[in-house]
N, C-alpha and C positions, 0 to 999 in steps of 0.2 A: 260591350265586350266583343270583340272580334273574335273571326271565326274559327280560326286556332286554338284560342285561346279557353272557347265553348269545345271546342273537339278537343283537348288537353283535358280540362278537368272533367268532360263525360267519360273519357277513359281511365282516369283515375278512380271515379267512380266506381265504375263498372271492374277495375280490377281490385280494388276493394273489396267488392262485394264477391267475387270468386275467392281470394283468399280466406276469404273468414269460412267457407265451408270447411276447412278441413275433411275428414275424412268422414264426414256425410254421420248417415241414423246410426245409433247403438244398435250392438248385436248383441245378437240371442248368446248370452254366456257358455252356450252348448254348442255354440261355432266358435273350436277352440282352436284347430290347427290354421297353418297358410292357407292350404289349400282348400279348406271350407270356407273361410272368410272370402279366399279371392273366388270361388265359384258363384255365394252368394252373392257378391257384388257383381259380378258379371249377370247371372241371373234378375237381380232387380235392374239394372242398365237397359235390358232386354226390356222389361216391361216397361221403361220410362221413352226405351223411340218407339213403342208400339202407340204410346200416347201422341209420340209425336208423328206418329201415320211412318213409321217406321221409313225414315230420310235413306238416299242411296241407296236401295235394295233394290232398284230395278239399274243402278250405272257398274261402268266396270271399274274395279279396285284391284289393284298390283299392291297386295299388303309386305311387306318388307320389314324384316327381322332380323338378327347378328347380333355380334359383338361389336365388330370394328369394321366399318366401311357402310355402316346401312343407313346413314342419313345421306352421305354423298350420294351412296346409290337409287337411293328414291328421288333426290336433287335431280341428278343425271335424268334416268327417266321421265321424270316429269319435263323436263327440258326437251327432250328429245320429243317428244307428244306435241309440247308448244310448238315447235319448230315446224313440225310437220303440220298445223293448223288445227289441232284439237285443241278444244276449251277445257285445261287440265286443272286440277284441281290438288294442292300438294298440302300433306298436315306431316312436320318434324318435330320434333321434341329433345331437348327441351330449347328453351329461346335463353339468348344471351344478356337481352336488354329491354325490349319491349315484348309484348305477351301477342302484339299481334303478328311476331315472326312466324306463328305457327296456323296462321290459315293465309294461306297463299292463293292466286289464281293465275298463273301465264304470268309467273313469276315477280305478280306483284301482292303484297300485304292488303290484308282486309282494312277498310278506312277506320280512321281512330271511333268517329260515332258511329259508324256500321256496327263495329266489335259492342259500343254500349248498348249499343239496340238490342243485338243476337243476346248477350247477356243476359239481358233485362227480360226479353220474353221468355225464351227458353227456360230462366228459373221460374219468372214467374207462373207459364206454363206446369212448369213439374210443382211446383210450391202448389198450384190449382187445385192441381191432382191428389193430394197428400205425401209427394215425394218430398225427400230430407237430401238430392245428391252430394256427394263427396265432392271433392272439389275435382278429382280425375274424371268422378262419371259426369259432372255438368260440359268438362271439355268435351269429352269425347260426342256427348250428346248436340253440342254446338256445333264441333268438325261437319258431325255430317246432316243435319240440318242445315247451316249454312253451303255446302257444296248444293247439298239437294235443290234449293232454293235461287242458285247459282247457274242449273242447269249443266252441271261440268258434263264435260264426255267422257270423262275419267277423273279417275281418283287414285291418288298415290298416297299410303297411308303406311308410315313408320313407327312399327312397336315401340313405346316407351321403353319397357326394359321384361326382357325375359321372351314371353308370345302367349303361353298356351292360358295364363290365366293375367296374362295384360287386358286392359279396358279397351283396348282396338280388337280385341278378339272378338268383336261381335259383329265383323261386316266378312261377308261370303265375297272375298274373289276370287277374277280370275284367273289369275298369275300369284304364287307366293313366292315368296325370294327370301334365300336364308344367306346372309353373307358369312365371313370369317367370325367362328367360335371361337373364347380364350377365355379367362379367368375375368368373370366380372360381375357384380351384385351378389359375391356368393353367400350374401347372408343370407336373402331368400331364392335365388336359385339352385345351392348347392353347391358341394367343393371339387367335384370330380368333372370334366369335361363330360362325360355320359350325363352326369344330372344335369350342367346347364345347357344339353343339347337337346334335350328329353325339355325343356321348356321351349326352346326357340323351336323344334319343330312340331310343338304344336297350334302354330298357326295354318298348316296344310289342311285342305278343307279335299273330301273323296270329290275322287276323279279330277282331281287341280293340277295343272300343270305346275311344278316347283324347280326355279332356281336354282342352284346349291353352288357359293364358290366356295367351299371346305379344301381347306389341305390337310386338314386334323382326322386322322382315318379314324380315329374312334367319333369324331362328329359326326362322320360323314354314316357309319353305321348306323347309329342310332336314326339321322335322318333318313337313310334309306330307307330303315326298318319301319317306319312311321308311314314313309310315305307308302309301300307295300301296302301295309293293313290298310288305308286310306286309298286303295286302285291307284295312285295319282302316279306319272311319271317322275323323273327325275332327269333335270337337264347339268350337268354337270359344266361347271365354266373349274379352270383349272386356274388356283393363285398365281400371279406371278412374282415369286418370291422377294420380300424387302418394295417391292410395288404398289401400296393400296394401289394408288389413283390407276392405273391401268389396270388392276383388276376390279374395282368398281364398274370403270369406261364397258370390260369386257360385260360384267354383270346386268348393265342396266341394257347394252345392245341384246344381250339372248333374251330378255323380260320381253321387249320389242317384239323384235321378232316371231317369240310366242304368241303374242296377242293378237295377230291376225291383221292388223291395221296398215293403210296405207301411209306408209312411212320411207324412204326411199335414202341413199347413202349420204345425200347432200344434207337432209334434215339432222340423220345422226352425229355428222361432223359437229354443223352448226348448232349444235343441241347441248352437244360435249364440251363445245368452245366457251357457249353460255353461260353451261353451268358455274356457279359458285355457294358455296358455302361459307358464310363468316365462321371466323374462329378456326378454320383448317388451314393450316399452314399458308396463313394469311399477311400479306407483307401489307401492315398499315402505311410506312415511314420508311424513307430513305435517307441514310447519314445524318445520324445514323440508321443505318436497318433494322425495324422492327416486327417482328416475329410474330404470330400471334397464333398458336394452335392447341386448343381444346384437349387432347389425347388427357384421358383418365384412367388408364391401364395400362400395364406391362407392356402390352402386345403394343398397343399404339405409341407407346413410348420408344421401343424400338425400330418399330415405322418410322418414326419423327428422326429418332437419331441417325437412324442410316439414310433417309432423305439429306437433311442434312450436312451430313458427310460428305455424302453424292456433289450436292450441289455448292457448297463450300467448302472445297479440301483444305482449303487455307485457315481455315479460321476455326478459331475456338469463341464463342459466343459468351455475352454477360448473360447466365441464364436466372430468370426471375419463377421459382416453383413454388407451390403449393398445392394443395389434397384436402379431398375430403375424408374425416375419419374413416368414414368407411373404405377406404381403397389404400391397394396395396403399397402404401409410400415406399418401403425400406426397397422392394422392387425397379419402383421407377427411380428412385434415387442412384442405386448402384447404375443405373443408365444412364442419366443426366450428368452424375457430379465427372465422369473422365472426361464428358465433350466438353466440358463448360469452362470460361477461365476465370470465372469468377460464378459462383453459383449464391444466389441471394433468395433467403427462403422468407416465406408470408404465410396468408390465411385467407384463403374466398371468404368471402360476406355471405353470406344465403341464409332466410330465415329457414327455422326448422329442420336443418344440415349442420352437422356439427364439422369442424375443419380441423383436421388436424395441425395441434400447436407448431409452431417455432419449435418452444424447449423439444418435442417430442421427436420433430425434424434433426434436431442438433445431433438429438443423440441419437439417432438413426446412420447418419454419419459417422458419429465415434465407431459405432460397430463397424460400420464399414471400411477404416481405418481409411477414412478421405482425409488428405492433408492440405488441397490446395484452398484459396480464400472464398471466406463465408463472411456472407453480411445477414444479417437477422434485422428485419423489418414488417411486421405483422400486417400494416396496413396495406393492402395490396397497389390502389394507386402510389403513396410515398415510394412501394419497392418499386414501381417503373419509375418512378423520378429519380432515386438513386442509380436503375442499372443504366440512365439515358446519360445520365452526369457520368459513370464511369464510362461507356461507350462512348463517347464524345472525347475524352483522357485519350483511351487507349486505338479506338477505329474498329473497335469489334460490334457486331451485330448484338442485336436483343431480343433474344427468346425467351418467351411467357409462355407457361405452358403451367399440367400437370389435373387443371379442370376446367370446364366448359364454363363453370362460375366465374371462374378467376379472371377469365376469358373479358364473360358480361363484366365483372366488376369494372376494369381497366379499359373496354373499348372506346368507352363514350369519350376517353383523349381524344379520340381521332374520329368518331362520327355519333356526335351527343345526341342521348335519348330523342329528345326531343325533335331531332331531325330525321333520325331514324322513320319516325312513328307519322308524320307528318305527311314527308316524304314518300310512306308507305313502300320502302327499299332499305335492305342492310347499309346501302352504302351511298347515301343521300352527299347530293353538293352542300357545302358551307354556305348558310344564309339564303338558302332558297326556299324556305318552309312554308311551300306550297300544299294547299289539299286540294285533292283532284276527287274527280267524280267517283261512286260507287262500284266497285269490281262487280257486282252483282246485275249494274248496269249497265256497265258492259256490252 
């Protein structure tokens, strides 16, 4: 068996065996709301790194939270750390294609058997113990046991979703960063901008310096008010409207800057130039031109759109969408279907996610009294095979968009799993499935 081949199926393994936690020990029937369920998760989390001699509580962490721009801007950040010669350490969520997109080091992926290792002890560690973890608390438990063990000189660490009762909410740093608020997770964050702001800012820890690029005054309130009670300042970076990427770029420099470090303007260029994100308005393919951007909300939907526009006034795109049940289709929709010249709807693949149908798509549409051409195609690769056949017809670009699933499901056309993971990079050369030494060793 070659050694690929042994680093392949140890990772499949090993991600096996994370999935089948699900969401970890039975609860006390008497923890009935959210928010007692997610404290007492948080709460045994805490007791299970104290087991593990509690990982990264003596390194510095830039925790980073939002709606829309907070994986770039923890990306950026950590970029800009690399640049400048610190041993940075970056955990995003969620991953596109392989699981080991989410422990990074100076911007390369943890090795395929590295990841089975970390796996394997750390459960087995908490299994030792009498621990049951969820499948969120074994991550999180791994994130920073492996930095710790890594030695990083930093830690860049991106809320899953919400903040104040997210499972990264258990690491004390020294920078928080709250990017742009908007409507999103509101089944458990709530429906009003004030309640999902009242979660993202409770990652602010007293006396911590915080970030804030809000243009949403009612977020921006609520985060003030947070940060008040909590001594902490507040650094204000100002949107630039219809702009993520320049107001990430602006976000992740003030984190910098706060952090006291010798970092100097040549590093942050070169840091920002770096930076990439798969799945954010990501050009896979040229002629035709393929699209490839994540945006799962309103807010980022019209991001998308107005970028876009900006950058293609010419053209109206073969656009391929799809959504998860839970997010606001009939929203993104009225955005997508006026840019599009053909708009072809699907269904992300993700277990334990449910996707909102086709038929549901359809008629989503009729309400909105959309008239131009609709293709209905469920399977999400097939729908990029038909928008590539119609682009190729007509000379229009191909935009995929509407979830970060949808994203994973289709990228591996253009950079397969398997090289991905190999490679230990989003964006590995064709036929070179090379395994390179340990990030840890480094």
């Amino acid at each position: 068996m070659t050694r690929n081949s042994t680093a392949l199926r140890r990772y499949q393994q090993a991600l096996d065996r994370t999935e089948r936690l699900g969401t970890g020990e039975a609860l006390d029937p008497s923890i009935a709301t959210f928010q007692q369920r997610a404290e007492f998760r948080l709460d045994r989390l805490r007791e299970m790194l104290t087991v593990l001699g509690n990982p990264l509580a003596a390194t510095p962490i830039v925790h980073v939270a939002g709606t829309s721009g907070k994986g770039s801007t923890a990306a950026a950040i950590a970029s800009i750390l690399t640049s400048a010669g610190y041993r940075t350490g970056l955990h995003t969520s969620p991953y596109l294609q392989v699981a080991t997109e989410k422990l990074q080091i100076d911007r390369e992926m943890i090795e395929a058997t590295e990841f089975a290792n970390l796996v394997d002890s750390t459960l087995d560690t908490l299994e030792g113990e009498g621990f049951h973890p969820s499948y969120g608390q074994l991550w999180m438990a791994m994130v920073l046991s492996w930095l710790e063990h890594a030695r990083v000189d930093m830690a860049v660490i991106e809320v899953g979703a919400g903040g104040r009762f997210d499972l990264s909410n258990v690491v004390h740093p020294m920078i928080s960063v709250i990017t742009e608020i908007g409507y999103d997770h509101m089944d458990t964050l709530g429906s009003t901008i004030e309640e999902i702001a009242w979660h993202k800012a409770g990652i602010i820890e007293p006396f911590t310096p915080v970030v804030a690029a809000l243009g949403n005054r009612a977020a921006l309130k609520v985060v003030a008010g947070e940060a008040s009670k909590q001594g902490a300042d507040v650094h204000r970076v100002i949107p630039t409207q219809g702009n993520f990427a320049q107001t990430n770029e602006a976000t992740a420099r003030a984190a910098v800057e706060l952090l006291g470090f010798a970092v100097d303007l040549d590093d942050i260029q070169e840091g920002l130039e770096q930076t990439r994100l798969p799945g954010r308005a990501e050009i896979v393919q040229d002629q035709p031109r393929v699209i490839l951007d994540g945006a799962h909300n309103p807010q980022k939907i019209e991001a998308l759109a107005g970028w876009f526009s900006r950058a293609y006034p010419r053209e109206k795109p073969v656009v391929v969408a799809g959504f998860l049940e839970s997010k606001d289709a009939r929203a993104m929709l009225h955005t997508l279907a006026p840019l599009a010249s053909v708009l072809i709807l699907t269904e992300p693949a993700i277990d334990e996610k449910a996707a909102t149908t086709v038929d549901r798509l359809t008629a989503l549409l009729d309400e909105l009294a959309f008239d131009g051409p609709v293709e209905i195609e469920p399977d999400a690769r097939s729908a990029v095979d038909l928008a590539l056949a119609l682009a190729h017809r007509t000379g229009s670009s191909v935009l995929v968009t509407g979830s970060l699933y949808l994203v994973g499901n289709v990228r591996s056309r253009w950079y397969p799993d398997e090289d991905v993971l190999l490679q230990r990079t989003p964006w590995p050369h064709r036929g070179a499935r090379l395994s390179t030494s340990s990030a840890v060793n480094g």
